[in-house]
Each structure stands twice: as C-alpha cells, then as structure tokens.
C-alpha positions in Angstrom: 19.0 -20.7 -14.3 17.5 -17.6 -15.4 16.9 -15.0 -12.0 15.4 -12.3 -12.1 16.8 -8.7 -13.1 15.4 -4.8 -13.2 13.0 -4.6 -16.6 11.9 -7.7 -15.9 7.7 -8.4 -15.9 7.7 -11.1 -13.4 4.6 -12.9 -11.7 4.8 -13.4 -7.8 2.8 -14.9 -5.1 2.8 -13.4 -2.0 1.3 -12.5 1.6 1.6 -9.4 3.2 1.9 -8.8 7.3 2.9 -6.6 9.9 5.7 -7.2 12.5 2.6 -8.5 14.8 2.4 -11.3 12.0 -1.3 -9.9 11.1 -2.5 -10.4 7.2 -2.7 -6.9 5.0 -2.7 -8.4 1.9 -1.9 -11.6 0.2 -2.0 -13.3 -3.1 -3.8 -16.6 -2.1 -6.9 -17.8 -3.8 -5.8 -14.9 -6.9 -3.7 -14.9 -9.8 -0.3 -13.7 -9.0 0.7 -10.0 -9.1 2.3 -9.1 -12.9 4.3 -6.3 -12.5 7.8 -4.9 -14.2 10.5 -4.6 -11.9 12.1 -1.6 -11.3 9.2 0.2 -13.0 7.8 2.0 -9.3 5.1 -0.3 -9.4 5.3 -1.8 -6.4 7.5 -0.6 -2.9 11.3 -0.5 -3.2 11.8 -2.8 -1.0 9.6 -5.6 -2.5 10.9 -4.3 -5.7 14.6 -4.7 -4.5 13.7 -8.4 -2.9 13.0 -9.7 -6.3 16.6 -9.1 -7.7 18.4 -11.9 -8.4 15.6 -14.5 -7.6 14.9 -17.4 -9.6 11.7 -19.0 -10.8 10.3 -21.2 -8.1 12.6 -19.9 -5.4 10.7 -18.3 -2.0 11.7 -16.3 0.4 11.1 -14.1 3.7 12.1 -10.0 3.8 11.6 -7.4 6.3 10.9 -4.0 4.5 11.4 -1.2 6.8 9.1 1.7 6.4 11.5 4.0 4.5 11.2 1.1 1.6 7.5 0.6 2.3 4.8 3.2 2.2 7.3 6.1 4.5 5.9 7.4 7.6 3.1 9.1 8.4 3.5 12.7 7.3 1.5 15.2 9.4 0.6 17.6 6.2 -1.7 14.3 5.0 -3.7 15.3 7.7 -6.7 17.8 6.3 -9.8 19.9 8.5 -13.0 19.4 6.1 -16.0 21.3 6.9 -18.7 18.9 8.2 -21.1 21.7 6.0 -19.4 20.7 2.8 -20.8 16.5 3.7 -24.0 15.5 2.0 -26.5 16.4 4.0 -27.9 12.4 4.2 -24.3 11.3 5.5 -23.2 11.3 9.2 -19.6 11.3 8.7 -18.1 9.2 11.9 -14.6 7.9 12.9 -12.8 4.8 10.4 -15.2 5.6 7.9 -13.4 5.5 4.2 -14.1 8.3 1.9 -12.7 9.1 -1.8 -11.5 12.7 -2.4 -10.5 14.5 -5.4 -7.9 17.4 -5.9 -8.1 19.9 -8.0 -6.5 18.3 -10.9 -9.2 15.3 -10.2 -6.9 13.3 -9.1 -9.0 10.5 -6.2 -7.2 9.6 -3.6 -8.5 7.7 -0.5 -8.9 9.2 2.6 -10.0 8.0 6.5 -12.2 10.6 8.7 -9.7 10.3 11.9 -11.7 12.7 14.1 -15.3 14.0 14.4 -15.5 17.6 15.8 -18.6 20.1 16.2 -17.7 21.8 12.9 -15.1 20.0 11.4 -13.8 16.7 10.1 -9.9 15.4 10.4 -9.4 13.6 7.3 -6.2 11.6 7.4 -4.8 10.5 3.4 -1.7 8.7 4.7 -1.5 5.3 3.0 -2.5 2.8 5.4 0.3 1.3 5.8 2.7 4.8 6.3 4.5 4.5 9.5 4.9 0.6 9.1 7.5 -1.8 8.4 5.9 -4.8 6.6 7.2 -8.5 6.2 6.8 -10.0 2.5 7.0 -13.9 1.8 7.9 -13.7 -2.2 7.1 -16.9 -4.6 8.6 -16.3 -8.3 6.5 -17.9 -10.0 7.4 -16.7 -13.5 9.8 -14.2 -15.6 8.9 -12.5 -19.1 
C-alpha cells in the first residue's frame, strides 16, 4: 500500500477547528486541497501529519501553535494615520483591510483599535497565537 512520503502532490479532505471545537476552515462541499508535501505550502504540522498516510486512511491531529501559524508577534502590530484613509471610509474596529509594502507585496490586515488620530492595524495571521485541530482524509497521491 503506497503511503504517503515528502515530494509527494497529494489531495486531502479536511476541516479545520480550534480547541473550542469551532469551524475555521474546511474542505466540505469543495474539491480537496492539491498541494506537494514538504513544499512549505501548507503548516508543518499538517504537513508532518500526512507522512506516512495512506490513500483512504483518516485521522485526528492536534497542531500546536509553534507548527501552526506561531504566536502573535507584537511588531505585526502597525499605528496608521487615520489622515492617510480615503476620505469616504470610516475605518472602525474588525474591519479587514489589504495593505501593500513597499516591495508591493499585499498582505491582509485587521484595524484592532480606533483612536482620535490614529489606527492600530494588527497583520498577525488569524490564526497566530492558536493551536488548531485537523481531521485529514487522503484521498489521493501523485
């Protein structure tokens, strides 16, 4: 039985969810996620789960947050001058934003705070500071 080894393109169901047991993500009602393993496509630690697996075979893993998406880091947290928001935009708390650096990279970003001259943008990953449970299908290996 052929399982599943690093170099691999596999194809994997799978649902997502915190140690509460709430949804984050999940494969349901989609194709399954194609990705190479051991490529940095995915976390380590879902990466690392699929080692060894065979086609068919499910199965349950914790990830802790050092293999996840790491912890919050408090640099990711950026003051953006309300002046510099369109002037048609009232930027408030949980809104999502897209930002650019200046090698035009985009990244996402969340307004945490709303002061009298400032904004707190926070570009952690939504999931930083989290460890996150994983039930894995392997549906196929290439």
């Amino acid at each position: 039985m052929q399982q599943v080894k690093s170099g691999d393109t596999v194809r994997v169901h799978y649902h997502g969810k915190l140690t509460d047991g709430s949804t984050f993500d999940s494969s349901d009602g989609r194709d399954p996620l194609e990705f190479k393993v051991g490529s940095g496509q995915v976390i380590k630690g879902f990466d690392d789960a699929l080692v060894n697996m065979a086609i068919g075979e499910k199965k349950t893993v914790n990830i802790p947050v050092d293999q996840a998406y790491g912890h919050r880091n408090d640099d990711m947290m950026m003051e953006y001058p309300k002046s510099e928001f369109p002037a048609d935009m009232a930027p408030e708390a949980g809104m999502e934003l897209q930002m650019s650096d200046n090698q035009g990279h985009i990244f996402p970003v969340v307004i945490a705070e709303v002061k009298d001259e400032v904004v707190i943008l926070d570009a952690n990953h939504p999931l930083a500071g989290q460890d996150l449970v994983f039930e894995i299908e392997l549906v196929s290996i290439a």
